[in-house]
C-alpha positions as CSV (number, residue, x, y, z in Angstrom):
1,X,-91.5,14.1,-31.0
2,X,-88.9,15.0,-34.0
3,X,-90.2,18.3,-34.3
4,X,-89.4,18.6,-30.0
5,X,-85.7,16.8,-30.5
6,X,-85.0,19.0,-33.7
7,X,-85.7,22.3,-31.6
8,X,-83.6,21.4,-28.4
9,X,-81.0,20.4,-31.2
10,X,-81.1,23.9,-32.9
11,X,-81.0,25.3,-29.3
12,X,-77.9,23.7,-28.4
13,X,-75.7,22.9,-31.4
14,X,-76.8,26.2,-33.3
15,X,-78.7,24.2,-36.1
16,X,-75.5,22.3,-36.9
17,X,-76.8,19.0,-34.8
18,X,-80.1,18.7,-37.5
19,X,-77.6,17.6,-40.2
20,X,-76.8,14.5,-37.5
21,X,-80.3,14.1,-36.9
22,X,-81.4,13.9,-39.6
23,X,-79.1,11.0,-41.3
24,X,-79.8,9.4,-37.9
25,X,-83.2,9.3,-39.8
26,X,-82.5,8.2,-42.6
27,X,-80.7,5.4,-41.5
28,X,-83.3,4.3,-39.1
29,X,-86.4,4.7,-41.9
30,X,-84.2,2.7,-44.7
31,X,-83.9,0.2,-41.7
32,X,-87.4,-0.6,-41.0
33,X,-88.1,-0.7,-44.6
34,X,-85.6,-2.9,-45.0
35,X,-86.9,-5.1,-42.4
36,X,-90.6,-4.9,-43.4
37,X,-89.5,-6.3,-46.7
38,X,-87.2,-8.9,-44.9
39,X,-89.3,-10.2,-42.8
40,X,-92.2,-11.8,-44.8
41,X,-89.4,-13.3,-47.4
42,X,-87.5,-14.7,-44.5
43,X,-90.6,-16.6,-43.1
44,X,-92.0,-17.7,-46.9
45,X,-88.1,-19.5,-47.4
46,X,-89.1,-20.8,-43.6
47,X,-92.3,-21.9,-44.1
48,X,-91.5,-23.8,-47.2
49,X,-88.4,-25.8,-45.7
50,X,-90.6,-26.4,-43.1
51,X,-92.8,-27.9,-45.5
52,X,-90.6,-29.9,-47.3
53,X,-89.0,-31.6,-44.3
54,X,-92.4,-32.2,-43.2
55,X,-93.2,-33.5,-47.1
56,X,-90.0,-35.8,-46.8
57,X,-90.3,-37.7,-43.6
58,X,-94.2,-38.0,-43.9
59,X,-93.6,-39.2,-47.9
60,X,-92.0,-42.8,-48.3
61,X,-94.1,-43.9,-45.0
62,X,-97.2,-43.1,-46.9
63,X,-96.0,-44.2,-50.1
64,X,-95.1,-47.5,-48.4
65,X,-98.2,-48.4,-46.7
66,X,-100.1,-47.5,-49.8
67,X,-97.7,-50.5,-51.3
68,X,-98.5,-52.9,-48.7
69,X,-102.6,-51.9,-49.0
70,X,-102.3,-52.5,-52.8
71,X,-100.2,-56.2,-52.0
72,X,-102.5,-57.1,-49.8
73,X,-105.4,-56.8,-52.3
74,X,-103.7,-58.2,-55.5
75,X,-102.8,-61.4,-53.3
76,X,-106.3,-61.6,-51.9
77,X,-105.6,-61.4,-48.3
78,X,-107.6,-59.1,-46.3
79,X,-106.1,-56.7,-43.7
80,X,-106.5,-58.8,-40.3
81,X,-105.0,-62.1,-42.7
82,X,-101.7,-59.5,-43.1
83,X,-101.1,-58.8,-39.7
84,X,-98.6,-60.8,-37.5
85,X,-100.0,-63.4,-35.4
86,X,-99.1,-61.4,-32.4
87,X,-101.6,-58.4,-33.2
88,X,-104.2,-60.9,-34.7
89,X,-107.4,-60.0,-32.6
């Protein structure tokens, strides 16, 4: 394909258009090398927030029921015992 685009240049610009082509090139290489590199850094930074948002809203409710389960068994009441009357089967 660049080879057929070069020729029809040289045809009608006299080889003078090649120069053009060429640093059309060379911007358009550095371009999707630049983006190949981009890319995966972009969506490790994305993945990771992703994570830590997750980590942060998901971490105290853990953290808390894993309070409650560990006050339930110092004060010897079992889980049904802890429940409100309400849910009490």
């Amino acid at each position: 394909m660049t080879t057929l685009v070069r020729l029809k240049s040289s045809a009608l610009t006299g080889g003078v258009g090649n120069a053009l082509l060429a640093t059309f090139e060379l911007f358009g290489a550095f371009g999707v090398a630049l983006v190949a590199v981009l890319v995966p850094v972009v969506s490790l930074v994305l993945v990771a927030a992703i994570l830590a948002v997750a980590i942060r809203r998901l971490g105290p409710h853990s953290r808390t029921q894993a309070q409650t389960r560990s006050t339930r068994k110092k004060e010897g009441r079992t889980s049904r015992e802890a429940r409100p009357p309400i849910f009490r089967t």
